[in-house]
RODO-955112 format. One record per residue (C-alpha): residue in one letter; x, y, z; residue number from 1. Coordinates in Angstrom, 3 decimals. Layout:
BEGIN
<pt><residuo>a</residuo><x>X</x><y>Y</y><z>Z</z><num>NUM</num></pt>
...
***
This chain:
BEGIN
<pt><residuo>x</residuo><x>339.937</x><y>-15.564</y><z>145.515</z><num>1</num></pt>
<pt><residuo>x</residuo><x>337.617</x><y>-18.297</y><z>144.263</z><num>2</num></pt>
<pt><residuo>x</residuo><x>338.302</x><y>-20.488</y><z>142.074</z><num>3</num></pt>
<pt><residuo>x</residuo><x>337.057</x><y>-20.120</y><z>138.630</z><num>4</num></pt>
<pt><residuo>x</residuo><x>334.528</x><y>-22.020</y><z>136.590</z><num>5</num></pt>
<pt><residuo>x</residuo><x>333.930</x><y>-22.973</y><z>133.271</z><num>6</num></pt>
<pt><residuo>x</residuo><x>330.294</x><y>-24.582</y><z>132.453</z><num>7</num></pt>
<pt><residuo>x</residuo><x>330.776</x><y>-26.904</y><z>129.709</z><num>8</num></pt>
<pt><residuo>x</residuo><x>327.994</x><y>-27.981</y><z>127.581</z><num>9</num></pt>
<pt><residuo>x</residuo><x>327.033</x><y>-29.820</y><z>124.383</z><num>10</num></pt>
<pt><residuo>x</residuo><x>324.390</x><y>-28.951</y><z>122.354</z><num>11</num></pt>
<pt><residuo>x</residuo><x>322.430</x><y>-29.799</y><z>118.565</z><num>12</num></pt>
<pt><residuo>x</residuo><x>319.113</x><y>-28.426</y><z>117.802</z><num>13</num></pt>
<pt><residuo>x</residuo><x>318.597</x><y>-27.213</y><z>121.289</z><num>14</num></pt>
<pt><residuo>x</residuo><x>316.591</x><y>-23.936</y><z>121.285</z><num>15</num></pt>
<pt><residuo>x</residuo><x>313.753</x><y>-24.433</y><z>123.253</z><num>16</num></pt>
<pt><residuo>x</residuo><x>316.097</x><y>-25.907</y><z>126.500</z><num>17</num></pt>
<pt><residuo>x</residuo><x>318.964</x><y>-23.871</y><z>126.407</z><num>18</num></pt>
<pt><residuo>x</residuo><x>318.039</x><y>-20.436</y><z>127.209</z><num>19</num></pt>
<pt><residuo>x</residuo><x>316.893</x><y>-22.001</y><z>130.724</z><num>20</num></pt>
<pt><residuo>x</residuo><x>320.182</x><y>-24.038</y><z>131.157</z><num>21</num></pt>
<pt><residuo>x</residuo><x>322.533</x><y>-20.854</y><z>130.001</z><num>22</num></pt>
<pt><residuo>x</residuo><x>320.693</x><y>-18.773</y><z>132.494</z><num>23</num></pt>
<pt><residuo>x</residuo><x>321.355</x><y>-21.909</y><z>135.580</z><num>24</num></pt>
<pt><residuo>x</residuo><x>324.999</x><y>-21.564</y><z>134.974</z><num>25</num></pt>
<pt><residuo>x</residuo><x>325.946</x><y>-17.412</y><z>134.648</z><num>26</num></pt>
<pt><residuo>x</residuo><x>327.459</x><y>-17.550</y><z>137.525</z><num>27</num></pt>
<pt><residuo>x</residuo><x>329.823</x><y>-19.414</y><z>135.838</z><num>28</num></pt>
<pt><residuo>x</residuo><x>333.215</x><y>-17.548</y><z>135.045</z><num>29</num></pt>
<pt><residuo>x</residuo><x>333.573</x><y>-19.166</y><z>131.270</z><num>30</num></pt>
<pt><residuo>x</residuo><x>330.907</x><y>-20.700</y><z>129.603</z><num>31</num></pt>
<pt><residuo>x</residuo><x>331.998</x><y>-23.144</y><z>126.633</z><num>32</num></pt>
<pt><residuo>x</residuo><x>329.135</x><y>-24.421</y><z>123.916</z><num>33</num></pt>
<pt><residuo>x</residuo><x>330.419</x><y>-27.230</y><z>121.966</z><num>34</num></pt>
<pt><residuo>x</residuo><x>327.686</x><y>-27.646</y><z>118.579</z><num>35</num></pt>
<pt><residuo>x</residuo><x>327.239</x><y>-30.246</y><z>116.655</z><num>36</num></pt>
<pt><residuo>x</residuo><x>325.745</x><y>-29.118</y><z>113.441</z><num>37</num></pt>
<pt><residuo>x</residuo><x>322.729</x><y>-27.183</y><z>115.038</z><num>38</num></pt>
<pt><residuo>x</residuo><x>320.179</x><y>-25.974</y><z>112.243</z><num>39</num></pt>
<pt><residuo>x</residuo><x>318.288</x><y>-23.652</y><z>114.616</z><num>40</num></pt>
<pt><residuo>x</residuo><x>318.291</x><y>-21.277</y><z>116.979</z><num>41</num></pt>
<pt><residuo>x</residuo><x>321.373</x><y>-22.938</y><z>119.267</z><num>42</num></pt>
<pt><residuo>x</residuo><x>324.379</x><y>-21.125</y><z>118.481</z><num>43</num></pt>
<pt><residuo>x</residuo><x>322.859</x><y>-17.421</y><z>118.359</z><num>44</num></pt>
<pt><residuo>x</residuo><x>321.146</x><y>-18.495</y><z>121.745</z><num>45</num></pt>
<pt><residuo>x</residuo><x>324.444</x><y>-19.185</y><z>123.237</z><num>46</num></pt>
<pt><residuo>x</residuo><x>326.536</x><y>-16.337</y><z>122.046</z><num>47</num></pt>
<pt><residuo>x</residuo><x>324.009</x><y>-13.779</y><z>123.232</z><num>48</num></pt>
<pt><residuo>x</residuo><x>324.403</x><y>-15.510</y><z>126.736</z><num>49</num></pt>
<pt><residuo>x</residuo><x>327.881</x><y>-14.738</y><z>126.281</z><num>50</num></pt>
<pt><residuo>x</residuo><x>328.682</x><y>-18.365</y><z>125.633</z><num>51</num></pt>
<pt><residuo>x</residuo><x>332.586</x><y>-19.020</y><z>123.623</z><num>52</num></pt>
<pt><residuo>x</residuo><x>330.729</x><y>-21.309</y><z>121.024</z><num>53</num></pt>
<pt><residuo>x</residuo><x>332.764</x><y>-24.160</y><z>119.483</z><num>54</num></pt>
<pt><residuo>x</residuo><x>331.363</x><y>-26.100</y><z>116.017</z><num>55</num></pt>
<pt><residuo>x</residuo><x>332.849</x><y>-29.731</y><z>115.826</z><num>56</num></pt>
<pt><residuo>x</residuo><x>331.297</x><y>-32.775</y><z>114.064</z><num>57</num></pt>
<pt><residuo>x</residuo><x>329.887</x><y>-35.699</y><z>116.563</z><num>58</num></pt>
<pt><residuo>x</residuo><x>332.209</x><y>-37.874</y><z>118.146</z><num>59</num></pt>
<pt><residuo>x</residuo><x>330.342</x><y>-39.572</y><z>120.545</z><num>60</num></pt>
<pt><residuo>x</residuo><x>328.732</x><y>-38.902</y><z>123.703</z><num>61</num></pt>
<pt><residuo>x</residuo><x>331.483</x><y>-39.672</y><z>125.633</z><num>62</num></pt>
<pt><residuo>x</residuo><x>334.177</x><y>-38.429</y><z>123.282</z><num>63</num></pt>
<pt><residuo>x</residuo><x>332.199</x><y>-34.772</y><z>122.704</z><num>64</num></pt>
<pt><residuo>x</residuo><x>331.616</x><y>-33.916</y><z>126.184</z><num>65</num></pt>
<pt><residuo>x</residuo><x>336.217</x><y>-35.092</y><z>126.449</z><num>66</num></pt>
<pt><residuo>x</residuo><x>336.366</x><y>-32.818</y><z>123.870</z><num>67</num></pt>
<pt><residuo>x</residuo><x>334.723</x><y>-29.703</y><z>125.669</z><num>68</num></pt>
<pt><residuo>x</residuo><x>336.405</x><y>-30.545</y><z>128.818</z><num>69</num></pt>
<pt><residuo>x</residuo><x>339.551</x><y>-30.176</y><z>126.929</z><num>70</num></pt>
<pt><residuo>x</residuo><x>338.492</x><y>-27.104</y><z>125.362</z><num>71</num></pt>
<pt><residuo>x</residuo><x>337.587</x><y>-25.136</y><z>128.515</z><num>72</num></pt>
<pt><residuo>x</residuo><x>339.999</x><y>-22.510</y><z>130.027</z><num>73</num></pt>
<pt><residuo>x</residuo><x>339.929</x><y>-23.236</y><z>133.617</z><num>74</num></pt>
<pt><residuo>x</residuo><x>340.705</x><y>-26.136</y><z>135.086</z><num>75</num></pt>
<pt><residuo>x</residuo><x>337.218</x><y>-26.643</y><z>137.746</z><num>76</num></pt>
<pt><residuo>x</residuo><x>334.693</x><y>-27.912</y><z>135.026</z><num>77</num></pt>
<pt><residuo>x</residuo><x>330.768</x><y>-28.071</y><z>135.044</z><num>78</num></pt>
<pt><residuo>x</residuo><x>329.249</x><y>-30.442</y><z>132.722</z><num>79</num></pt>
<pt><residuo>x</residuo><x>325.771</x><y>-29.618</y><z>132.017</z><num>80</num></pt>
<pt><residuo>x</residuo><x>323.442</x><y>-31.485</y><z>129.065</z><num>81</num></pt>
<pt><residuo>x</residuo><x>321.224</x><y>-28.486</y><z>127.648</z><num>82</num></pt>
<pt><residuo>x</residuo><x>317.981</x><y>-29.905</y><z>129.135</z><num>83</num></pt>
<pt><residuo>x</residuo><x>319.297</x><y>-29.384</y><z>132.256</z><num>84</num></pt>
<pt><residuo>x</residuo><x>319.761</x><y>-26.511</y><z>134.689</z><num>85</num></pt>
<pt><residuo>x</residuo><x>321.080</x><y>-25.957</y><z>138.359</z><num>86</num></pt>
<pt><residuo>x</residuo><x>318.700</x><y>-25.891</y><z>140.620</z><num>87</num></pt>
<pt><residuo>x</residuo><x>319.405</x><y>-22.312</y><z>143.345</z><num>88</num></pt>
<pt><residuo>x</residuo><x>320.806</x><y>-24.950</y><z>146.536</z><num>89</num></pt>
<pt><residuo>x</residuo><x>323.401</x><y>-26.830</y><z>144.101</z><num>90</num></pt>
<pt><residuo>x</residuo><x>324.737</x><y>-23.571</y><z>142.585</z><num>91</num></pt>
<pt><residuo>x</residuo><x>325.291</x><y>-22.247</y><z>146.315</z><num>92</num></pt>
<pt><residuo>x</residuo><x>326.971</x><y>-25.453</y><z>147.195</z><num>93</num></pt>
<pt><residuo>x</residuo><x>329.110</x><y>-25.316</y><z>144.270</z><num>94</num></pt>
<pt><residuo>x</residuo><x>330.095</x><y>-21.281</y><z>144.948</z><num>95</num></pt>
<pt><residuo>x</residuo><x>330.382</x><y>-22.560</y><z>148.663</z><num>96</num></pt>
<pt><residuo>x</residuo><x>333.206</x><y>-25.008</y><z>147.921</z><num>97</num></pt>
<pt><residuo>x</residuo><x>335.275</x><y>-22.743</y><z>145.738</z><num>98</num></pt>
<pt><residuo>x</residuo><x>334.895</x><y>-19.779</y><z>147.737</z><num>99</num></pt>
<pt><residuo>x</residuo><x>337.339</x><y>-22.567</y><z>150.035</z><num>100</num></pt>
<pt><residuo>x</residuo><x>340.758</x><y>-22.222</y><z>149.567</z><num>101</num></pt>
<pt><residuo>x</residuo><x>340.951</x><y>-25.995</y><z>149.431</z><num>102</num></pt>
<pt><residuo>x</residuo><x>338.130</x><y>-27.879</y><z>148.456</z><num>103</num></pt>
<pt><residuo>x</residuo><x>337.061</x><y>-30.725</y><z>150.109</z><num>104</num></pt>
<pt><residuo>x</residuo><x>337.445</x><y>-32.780</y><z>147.246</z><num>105</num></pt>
<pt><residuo>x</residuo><x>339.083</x><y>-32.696</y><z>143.500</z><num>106</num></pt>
<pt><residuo>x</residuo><x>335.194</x><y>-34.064</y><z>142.003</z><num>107</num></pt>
<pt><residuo>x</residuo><x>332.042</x><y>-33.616</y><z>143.565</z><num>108</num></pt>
<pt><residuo>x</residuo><x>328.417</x><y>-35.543</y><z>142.331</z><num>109</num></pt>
<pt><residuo>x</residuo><x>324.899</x><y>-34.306</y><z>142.818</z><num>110</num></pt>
<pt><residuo>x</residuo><x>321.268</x><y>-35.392</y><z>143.177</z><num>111</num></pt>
<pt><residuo>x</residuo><x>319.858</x><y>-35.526</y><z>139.172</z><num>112</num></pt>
<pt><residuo>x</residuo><x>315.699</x><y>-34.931</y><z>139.581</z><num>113</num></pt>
<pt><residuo>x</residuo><x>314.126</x><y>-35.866</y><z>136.273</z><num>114</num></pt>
<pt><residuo>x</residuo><x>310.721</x><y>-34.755</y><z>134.666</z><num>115</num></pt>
<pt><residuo>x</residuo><x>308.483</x><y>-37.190</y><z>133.091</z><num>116</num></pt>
<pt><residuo>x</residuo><x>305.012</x><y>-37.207</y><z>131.844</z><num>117</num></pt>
<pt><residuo>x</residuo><x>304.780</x><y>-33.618</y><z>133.622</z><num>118</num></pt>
<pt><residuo>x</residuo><x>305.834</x><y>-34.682</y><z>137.186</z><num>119</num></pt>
<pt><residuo>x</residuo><x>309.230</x><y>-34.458</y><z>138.695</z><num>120</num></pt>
<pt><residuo>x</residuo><x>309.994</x><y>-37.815</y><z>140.239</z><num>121</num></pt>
<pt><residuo>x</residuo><x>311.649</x><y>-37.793</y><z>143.504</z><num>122</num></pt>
<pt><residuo>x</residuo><x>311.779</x><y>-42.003</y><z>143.896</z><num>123</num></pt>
<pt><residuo>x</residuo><x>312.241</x><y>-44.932</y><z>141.900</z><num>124</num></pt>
<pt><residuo>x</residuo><x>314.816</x><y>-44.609</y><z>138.954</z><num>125</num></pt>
<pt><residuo>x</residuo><x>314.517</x><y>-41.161</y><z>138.374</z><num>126</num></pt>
<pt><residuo>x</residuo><x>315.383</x><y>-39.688</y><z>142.191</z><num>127</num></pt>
<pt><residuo>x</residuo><x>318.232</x><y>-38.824</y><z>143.720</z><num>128</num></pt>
<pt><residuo>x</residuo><x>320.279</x><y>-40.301</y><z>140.245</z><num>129</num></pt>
<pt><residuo>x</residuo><x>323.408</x><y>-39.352</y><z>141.726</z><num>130</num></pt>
<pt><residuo>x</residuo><x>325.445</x><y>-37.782</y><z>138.872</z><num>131</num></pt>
<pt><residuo>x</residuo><x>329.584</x><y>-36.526</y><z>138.894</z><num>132</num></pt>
<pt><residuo>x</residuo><x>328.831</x><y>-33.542</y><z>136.906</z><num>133</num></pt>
<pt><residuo>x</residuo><x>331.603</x><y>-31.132</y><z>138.637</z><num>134</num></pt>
<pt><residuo>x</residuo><x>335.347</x><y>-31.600</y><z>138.961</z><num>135</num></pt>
<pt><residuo>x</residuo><x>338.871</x><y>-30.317</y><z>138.404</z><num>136</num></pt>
<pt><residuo>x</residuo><x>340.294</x><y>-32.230</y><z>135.459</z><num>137</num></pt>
<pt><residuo>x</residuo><x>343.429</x><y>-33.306</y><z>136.559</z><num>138</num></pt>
<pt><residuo>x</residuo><x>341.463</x><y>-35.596</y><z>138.831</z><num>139</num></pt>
<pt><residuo>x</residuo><x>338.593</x><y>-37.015</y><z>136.274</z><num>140</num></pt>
<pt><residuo>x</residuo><x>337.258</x><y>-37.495</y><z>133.224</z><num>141</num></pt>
<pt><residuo>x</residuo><x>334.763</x><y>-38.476</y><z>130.500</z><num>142</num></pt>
<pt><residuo>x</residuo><x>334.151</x><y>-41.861</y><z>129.611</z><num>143</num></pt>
<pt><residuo>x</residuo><x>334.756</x><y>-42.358</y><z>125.936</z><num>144</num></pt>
<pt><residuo>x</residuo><x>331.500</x><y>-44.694</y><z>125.755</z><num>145</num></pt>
<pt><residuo>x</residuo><x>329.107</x><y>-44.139</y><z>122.753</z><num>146</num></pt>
<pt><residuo>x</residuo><x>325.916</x><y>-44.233</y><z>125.395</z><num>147</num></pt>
<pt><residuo>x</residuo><x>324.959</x><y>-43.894</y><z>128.901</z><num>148</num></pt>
<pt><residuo>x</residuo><x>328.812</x><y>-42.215</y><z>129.133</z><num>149</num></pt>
<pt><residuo>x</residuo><x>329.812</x><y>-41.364</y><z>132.594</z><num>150</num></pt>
<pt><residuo>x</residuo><x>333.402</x><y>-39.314</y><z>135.106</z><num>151</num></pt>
<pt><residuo>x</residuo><x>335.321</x><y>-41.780</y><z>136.353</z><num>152</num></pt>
<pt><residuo>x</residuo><x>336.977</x><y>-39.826</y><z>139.273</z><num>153</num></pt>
<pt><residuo>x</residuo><x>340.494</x><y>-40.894</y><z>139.998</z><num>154</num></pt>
<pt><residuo>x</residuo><x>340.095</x><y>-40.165</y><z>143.771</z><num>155</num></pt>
<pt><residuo>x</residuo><x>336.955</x><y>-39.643</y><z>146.490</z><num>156</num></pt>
<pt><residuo>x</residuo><x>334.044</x><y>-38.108</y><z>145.063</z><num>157</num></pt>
<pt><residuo>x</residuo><x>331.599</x><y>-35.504</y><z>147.498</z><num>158</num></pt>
<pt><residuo>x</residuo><x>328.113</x><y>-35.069</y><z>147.041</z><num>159</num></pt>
<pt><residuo>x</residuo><x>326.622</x><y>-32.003</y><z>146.708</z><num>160</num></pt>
<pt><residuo>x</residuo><x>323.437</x><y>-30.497</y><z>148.450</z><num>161</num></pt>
<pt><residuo>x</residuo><x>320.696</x><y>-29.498</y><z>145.952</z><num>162</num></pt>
<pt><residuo>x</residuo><x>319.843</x><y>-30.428</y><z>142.874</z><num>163</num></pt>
<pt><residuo>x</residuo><x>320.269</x><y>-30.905</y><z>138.887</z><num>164</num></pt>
<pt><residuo>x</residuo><x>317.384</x><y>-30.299</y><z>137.111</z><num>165</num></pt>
<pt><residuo>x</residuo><x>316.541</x><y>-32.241</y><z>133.396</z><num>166</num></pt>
<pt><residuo>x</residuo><x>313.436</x><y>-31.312</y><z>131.657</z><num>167</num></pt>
<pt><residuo>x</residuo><x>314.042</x><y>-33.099</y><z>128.797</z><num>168</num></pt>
<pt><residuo>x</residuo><x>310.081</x><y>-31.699</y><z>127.493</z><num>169</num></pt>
<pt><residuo>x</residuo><x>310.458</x><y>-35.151</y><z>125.681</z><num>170</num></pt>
<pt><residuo>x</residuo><x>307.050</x><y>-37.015</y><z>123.960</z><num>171</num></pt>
<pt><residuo>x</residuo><x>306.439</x><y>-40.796</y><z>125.368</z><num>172</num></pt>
<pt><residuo>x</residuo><x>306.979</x><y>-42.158</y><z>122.098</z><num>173</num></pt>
<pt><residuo>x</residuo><x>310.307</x><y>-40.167</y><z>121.292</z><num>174</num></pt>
<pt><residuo>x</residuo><x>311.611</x><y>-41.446</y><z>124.942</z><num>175</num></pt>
<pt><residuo>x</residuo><x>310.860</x><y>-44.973</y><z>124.484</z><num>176</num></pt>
<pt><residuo>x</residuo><x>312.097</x><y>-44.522</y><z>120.652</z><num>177</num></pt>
<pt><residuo>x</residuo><x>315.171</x><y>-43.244</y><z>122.473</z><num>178</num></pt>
<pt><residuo>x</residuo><x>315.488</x><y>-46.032</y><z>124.866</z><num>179</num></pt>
<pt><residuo>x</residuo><x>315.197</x><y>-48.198</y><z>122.193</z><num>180</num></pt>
<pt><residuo>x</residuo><x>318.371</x><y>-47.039</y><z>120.621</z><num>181</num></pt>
<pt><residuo>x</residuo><x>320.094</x><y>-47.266</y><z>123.780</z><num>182</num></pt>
<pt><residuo>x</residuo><x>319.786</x><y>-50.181</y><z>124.211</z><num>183</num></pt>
<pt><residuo>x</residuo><x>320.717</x><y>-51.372</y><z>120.385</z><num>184</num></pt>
<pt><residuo>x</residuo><x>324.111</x><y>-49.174</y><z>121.356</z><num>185</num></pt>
<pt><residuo>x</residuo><x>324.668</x><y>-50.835</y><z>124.522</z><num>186</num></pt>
<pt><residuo>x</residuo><x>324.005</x><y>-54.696</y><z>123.017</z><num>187</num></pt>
<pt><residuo>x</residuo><x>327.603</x><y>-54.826</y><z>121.051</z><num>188</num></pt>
<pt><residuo>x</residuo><x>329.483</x><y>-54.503</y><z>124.182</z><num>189</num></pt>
<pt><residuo>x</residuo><x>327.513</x><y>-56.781</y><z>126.049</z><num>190</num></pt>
<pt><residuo>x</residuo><x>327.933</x><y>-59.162</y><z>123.569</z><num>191</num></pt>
<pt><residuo>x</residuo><x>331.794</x><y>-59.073</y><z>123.169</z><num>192</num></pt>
<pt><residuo>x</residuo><x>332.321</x><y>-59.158</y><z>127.147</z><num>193</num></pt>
<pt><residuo>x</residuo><x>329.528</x><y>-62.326</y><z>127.044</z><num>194</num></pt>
<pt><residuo>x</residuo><x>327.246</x><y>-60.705</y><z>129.688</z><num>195</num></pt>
<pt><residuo>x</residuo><x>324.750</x><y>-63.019</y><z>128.211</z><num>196</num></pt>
<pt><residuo>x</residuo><x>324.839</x><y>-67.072</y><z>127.797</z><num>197</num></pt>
<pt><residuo>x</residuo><x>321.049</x><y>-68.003</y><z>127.959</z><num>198</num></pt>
<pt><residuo>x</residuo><x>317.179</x><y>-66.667</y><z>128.047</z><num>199</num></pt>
<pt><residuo>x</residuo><x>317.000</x><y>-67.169</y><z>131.394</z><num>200</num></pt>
<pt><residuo>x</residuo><x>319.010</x><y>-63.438</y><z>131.895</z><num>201</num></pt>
<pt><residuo>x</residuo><x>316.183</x><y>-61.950</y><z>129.583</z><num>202</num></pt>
<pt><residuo>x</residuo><x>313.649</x><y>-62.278</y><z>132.211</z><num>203</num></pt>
<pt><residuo>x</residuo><x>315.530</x><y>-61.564</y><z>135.194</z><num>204</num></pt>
<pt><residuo>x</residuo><x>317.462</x><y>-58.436</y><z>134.096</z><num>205</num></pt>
<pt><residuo>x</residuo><x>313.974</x><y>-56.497</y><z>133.495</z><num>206</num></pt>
<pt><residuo>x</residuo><x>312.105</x><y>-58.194</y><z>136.191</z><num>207</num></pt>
<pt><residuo>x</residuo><x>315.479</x><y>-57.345</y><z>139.057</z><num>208</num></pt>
<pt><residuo>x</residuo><x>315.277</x><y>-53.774</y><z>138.049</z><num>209</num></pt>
<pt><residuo>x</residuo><x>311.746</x><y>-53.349</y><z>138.162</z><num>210</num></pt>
<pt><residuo>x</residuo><x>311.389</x><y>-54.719</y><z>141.742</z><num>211</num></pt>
<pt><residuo>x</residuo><x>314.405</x><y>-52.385</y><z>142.827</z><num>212</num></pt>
<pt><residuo>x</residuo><x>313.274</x><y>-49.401</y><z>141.371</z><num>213</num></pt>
<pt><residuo>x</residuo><x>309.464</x><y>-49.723</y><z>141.742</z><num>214</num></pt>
<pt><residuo>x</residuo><x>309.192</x><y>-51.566</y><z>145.041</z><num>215</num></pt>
<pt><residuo>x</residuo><x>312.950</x><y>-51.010</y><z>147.227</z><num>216</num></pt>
<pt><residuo>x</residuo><x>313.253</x><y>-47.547</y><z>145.858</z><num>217</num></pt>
<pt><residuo>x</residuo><x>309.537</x><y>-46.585</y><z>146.158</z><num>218</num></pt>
<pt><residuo>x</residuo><x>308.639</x><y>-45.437</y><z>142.551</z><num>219</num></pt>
<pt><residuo>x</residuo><x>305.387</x><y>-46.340</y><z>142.894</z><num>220</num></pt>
<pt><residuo>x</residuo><x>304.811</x><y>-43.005</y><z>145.475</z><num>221</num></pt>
<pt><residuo>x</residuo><x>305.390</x><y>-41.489</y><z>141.704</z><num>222</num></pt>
<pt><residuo>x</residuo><x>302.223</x><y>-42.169</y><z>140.859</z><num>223</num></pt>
<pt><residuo>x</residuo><x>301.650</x><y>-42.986</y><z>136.987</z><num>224</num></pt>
<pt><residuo>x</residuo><x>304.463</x><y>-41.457</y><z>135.611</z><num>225</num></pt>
<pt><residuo>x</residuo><x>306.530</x><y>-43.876</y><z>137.785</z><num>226</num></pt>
<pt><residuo>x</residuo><x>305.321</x><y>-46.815</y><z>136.576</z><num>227</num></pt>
<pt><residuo>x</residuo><x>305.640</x><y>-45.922</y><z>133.151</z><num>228</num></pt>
<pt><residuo>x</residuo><x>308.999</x><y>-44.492</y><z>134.032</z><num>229</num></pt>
<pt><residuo>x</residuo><x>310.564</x><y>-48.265</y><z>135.310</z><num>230</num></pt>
<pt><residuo>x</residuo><x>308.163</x><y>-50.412</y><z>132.667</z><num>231</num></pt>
<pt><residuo>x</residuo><x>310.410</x><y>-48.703</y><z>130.044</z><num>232</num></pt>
<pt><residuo>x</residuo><x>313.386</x><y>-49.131</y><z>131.717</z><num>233</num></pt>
<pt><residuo>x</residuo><x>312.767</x><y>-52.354</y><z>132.375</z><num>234</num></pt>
<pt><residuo>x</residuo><x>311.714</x><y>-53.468</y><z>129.444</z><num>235</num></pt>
<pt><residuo>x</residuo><x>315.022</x><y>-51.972</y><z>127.193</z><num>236</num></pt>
<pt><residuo>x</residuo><x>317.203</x><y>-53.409</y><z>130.223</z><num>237</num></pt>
<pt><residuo>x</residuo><x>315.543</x><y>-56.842</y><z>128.432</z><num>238</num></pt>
<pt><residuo>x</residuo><x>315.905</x><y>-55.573</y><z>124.922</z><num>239</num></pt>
<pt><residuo>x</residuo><x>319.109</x><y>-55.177</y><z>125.350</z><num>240</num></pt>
<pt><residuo>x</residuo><x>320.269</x><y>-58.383</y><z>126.542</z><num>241</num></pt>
<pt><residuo>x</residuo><x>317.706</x><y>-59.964</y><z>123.786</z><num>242</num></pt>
<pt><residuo>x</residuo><x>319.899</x><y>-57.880</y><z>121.290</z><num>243</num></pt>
<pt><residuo>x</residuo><x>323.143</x><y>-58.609</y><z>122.805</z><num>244</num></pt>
<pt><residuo>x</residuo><x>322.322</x><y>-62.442</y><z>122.707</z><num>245</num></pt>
<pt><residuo>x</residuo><x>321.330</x><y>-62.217</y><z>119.266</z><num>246</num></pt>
<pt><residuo>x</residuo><x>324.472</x><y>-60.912</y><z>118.187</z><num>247</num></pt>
<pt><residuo>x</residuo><x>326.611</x><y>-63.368</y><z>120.417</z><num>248</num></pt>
<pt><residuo>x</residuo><x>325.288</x><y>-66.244</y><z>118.202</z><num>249</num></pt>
<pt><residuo>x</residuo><x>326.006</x><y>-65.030</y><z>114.906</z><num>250</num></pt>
***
């Protein structure tokens, strides 16, 4: 018998995405919605996709996607952000593995393919974006970090064929507004572990990633929307430190 699923995502105001994700993931054996407050569309959505929807206030990126984990029936776990969807070759490598009686592994990550400015990009920053979205959860878990929250795996992680797919259908301005606010999130911590000590680390964080991203990793075959993609990037990986250095000399 194979081993059962439950697709676990997290949702507010989500509408336009979620039909798309909902209908990636029904071959899914449970599928949990955790809502945070939703004023549209989201929760009638879900349940007419059969979805067990859960309300609960926001905790945190981290901490809400812990808390649907926890919530979920069966112990193999798909986390899946409502802008995304699984693309046909990842959900055939997921049914592959638990159609095994033993998997080859307890967590398992897979190639993340982002859309921006209308193109998928397949290089740079935003291709392959390796992501540990699927695992049994005895063997990982949620960060409990308030951005940019990740699985920490407690043994070897696999890698999937095929990909994740995240249309986020976001405006330039909202992403960089976004980014922004990333990156005032991410300056406490920086602060209080004293990743930063002088200017000097404002011009080479921004200018390291950019030459890794755009130039080692090939963005620039991206066309366009690849070099806006990394200027962004690089430019809160700078605001961030500029933030974080700020707060370190109060």
């Amino acid at each position: 018998m194979p081993h059962p699923i439950s697709a676990v995502i997290i949702t507010l105001d989500a509408e336009r995405a979620l039909q798309a994700c909902l209908e990636s993931v029904a071959f899914a054996d449970e599928i949990v919605v955790v809502d945070s407050g939703s004023r549209d569309r989201t929760g009638a959505i879900a349940a007419a996709h059969g979805a067990r929807v859960i309300e609960q206030s926001w905790l945190g990126f981290g901490a809400q996607k812990r808390f649907a984990v926890a919530a979920a029936r069966n112990d193999w776990v798909l986390c899946i952000d409502a802008d995304e969807r699984v693309g046909p070759a990842l959900r055939a490598a997921i049914e592959a593995e638990m159609a095994l009686e033993s998997p080859r592994a307890a967590a398992f990550e897979c190639a993340r393919c982002n859309r921006f400015m209308g193109r998928w990009l397949r290089h740079g920053e935003g291709y392959p974006d390796w992501s540990l979205r699927f695992f049994r959860r005895d063997a990982a878990a949620w960060t409990d970090s308030a951005v940019h929250e990740r699985v920490d795996a407690h043994g070897p992680v696999v890698r999937l064929a095929g990909d994740l797919m995240h249309d986020s259908a976001e405006t330039l301005a909202r992403y960089w507004s976004k980014q922004l606010r990333y990156a005032e999130l991410l300056a406490p911590g920086l602060a209080r572990r004293g990743c930063l000590r002088n200017a000097l680390s404002l011009v080479l964080s921004p200018l390291v990633r950019f030459m890794r991203f755009y130039l080692l990793r090939a963005g620039f075959l991206d066309g366009w929307p690849g070099l806006v993609h990394i200027a962004i990037g690089s430019a809160t990986s700078g605001a961030k430190y500029w933030k974080a250095l700020q707060r370190a000399r109060l």
